[in-house]
N, C-alpha and C positions, 0 to 999 in steps of 0.2 A: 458609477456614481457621477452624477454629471451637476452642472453648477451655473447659476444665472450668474455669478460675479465674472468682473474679467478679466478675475486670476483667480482661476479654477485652485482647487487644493490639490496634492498630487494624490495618487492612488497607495492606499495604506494597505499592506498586507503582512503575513507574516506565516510560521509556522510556532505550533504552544505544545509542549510537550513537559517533560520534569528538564532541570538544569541541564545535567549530565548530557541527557541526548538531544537535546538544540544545540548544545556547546560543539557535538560531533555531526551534528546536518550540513550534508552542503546543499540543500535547496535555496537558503540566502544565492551564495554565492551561484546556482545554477536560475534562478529566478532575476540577479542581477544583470547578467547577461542575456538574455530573454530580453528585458526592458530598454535596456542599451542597443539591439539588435533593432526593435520595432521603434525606437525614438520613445518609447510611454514614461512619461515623467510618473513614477512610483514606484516604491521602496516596500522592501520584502526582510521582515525583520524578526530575530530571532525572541520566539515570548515565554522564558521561562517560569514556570506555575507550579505551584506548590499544590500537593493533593488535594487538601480540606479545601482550595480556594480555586477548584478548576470549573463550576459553574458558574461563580460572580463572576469570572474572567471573563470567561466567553459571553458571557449574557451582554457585558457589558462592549461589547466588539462594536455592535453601532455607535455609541453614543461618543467612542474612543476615536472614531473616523475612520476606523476598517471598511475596508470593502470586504473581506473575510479572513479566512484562514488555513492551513493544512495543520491537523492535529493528529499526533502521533499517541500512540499505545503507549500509559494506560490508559488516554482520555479518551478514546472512539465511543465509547457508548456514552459519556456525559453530553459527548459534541452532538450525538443524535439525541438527545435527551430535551437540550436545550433548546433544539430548533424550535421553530412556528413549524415548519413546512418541511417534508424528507420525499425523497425520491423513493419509486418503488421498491427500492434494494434496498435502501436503509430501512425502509417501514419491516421488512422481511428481517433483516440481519439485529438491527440494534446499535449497529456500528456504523460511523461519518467518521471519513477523514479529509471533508473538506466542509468549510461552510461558507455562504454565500452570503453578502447582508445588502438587501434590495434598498431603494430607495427611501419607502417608507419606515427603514429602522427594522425590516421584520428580515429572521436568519431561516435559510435554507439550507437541510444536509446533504450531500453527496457523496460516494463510495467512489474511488479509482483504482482503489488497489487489483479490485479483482480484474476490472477491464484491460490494466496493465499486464497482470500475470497471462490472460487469455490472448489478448494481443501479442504478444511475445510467441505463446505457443504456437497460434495461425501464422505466424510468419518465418516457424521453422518448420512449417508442411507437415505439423504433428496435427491429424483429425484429433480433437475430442470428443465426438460421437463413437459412444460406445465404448471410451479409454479404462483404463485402471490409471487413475492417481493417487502415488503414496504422498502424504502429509505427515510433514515435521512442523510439532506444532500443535496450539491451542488456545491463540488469543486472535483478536480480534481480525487481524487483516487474516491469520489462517479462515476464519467464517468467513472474510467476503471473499477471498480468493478459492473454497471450498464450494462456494455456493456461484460463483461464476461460473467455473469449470460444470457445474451440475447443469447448470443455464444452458451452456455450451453442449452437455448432453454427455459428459461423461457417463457413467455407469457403475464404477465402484469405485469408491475410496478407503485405503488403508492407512489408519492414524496412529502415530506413533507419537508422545510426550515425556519428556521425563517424569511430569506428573500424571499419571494416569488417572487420577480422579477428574482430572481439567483435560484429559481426550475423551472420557465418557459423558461429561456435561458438553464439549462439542456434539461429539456423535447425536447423540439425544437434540442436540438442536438442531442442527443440519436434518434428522430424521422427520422434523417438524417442518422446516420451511424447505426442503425437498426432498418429499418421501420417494420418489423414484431413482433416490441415486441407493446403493447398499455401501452400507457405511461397515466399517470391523475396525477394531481397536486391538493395536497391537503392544505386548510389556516391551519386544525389542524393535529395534527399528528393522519394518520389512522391506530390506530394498537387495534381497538375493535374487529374489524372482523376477522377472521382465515385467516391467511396469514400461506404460507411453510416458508418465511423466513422473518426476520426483521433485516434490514442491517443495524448498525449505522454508519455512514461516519461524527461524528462530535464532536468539543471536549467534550470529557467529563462532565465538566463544565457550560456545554450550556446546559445540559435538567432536566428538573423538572421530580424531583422522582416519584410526585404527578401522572405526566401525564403517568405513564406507567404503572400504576394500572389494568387498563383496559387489559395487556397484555394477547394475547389468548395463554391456557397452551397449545398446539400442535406446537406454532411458532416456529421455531429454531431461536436465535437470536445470533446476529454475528455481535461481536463490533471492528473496526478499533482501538478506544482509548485507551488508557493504561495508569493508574497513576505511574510517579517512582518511590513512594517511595509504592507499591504494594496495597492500600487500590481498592477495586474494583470501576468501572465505574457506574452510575445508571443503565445504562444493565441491565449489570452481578447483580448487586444488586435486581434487577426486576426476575429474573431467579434462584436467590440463592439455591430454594428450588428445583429444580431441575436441576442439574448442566450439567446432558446430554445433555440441551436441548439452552445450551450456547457455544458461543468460543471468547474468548478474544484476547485483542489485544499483549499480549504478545506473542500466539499462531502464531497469522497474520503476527507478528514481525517475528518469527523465519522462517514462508513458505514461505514469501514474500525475506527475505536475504538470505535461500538455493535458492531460483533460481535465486540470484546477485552473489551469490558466483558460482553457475555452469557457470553462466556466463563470470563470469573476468576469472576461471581458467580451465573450462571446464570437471570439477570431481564434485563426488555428495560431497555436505560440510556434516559435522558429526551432525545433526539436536538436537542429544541428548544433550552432550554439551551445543550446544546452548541454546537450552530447560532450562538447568541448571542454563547457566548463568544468563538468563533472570528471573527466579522465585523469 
């Protein structure tokens, strides 16, 4: 957003989500350090949105003096709903968890979740050509992080939800926007068997410690959730004893917001910082 006055405004951003979970974000706090690090006068502010009103909100992101936003679950498909303009992955998925608001007042969607979760796994020397990844999970960032992984050329995915009606309407979607991955739905969660990767896509809170006993020690396992006040997730708790062979959600947090941040300002953000502030 740039300005012929010669006191520019500063850059307005934020993350919009329900109360509860902006109240638990630390992207404020990891986006404040980011700004602070590169000198950018602009402010990263928590926007909490009530259901019935999560489309006037975002509609209204220009007019408010946004340059955009990160919008978390349940709003990823209203966020892509709303745009003018979606990246290829969104037009495919349905789901935006960044938007972009150009100069002329018109909003662009973006997906980072799933770039994060795939970048993470290239940089633990796990190929996804050809992989089995198990999927915990069945909302939105599990679609973009299911449909990366497929990008990426995995090969089979085994979905696992509390809700099983809401992994069979994944599966069926995923079937749709990449029919070359083989999808299965499972009642318990399949992670006895040697899988490349074990994806968690769900809160923290929702899985019994019990049930990951069985974890096979080859899996890389790669959790979306993150607690804020830093105690680990059952994952991570499940992987303790070998920490290579984990990446948390603080990690996700910080690759999934350098690509909102290249996005609103079109420079690489300072990751480490970030990194920091999030620990």
């Amino acid at each position: 957003m740039t300005s012929s006055s010669p006191h520019p405004q500063p850059v307005v951003l934020g993350v919009a989500g329900t109360p509860d979970v902006v109240a638990n974000s630390l992207s404020p706090r990891m986006m404040a350090a980011a700004f602070a690090e590169l000198g950018l006068d602009a402010h990263y502010v928590p926007l909490a949105i009530r259901e019935r009103s999560v489309a006037k909100a975002l509609r209204a992101l220009p007019r408010l003096g946004f340059r955009g936003c990160n919008v978390t679950m349940p709003f990823k498909p209203v966020a892509a709903e709303v745009a003018h303009t979606r990246s290829e992955l969104v037009e495919r998925t349905g789901i935006a968890n960044t938007l972009v608001v150009a100069e002329d007042g018109t909003i662009h969607a973006e997906a980072t979740d799933g770039l994060a979760v795939t970048g993470a796994i290239r940089d633990r020397g796990v190929e996804l050509a050809g992989a089995t990844v198990v999927l915990l999970g069945a909302g939105g960032a599990a679609l973009d992080a299911a449909v990366a992984c497929a990008d990426a050329g995995a090969e089979r995915l085994e979905v696992w939800n509390r809700t099983r009606a809401n992994a069979e309407r994944l599966a069926d979607r995923l079937r749709s926007v990449a029919p070359a991955l083989g999808v299965q739905v499972h009642d318990r969660m399949p992670i006895r068997g040697p899988a490349h990767v074990l994806l968690g896509c769900v809160p923290a809170d929702s899985l019994d410690q019990r049930a990951l006993a069985g974890l096979h020690e080859d899996t890389l396992v790669v959790d979306l959730a993150y607690r804020r006040d830093g105690r680990p997730t059952p994952l991570m708790v499940a992987v303790a004893g070998r920490p290579e062979r984990g990446v948390d959600g603080r990690e996700l947090l910080v690759r999934q917001g350098a690509e909102s941040f290249r996005a609103w300002f079109g420079i690489e953000a300072p990751t480490g910082v970030m990194t920091s502030a999030v620990r």
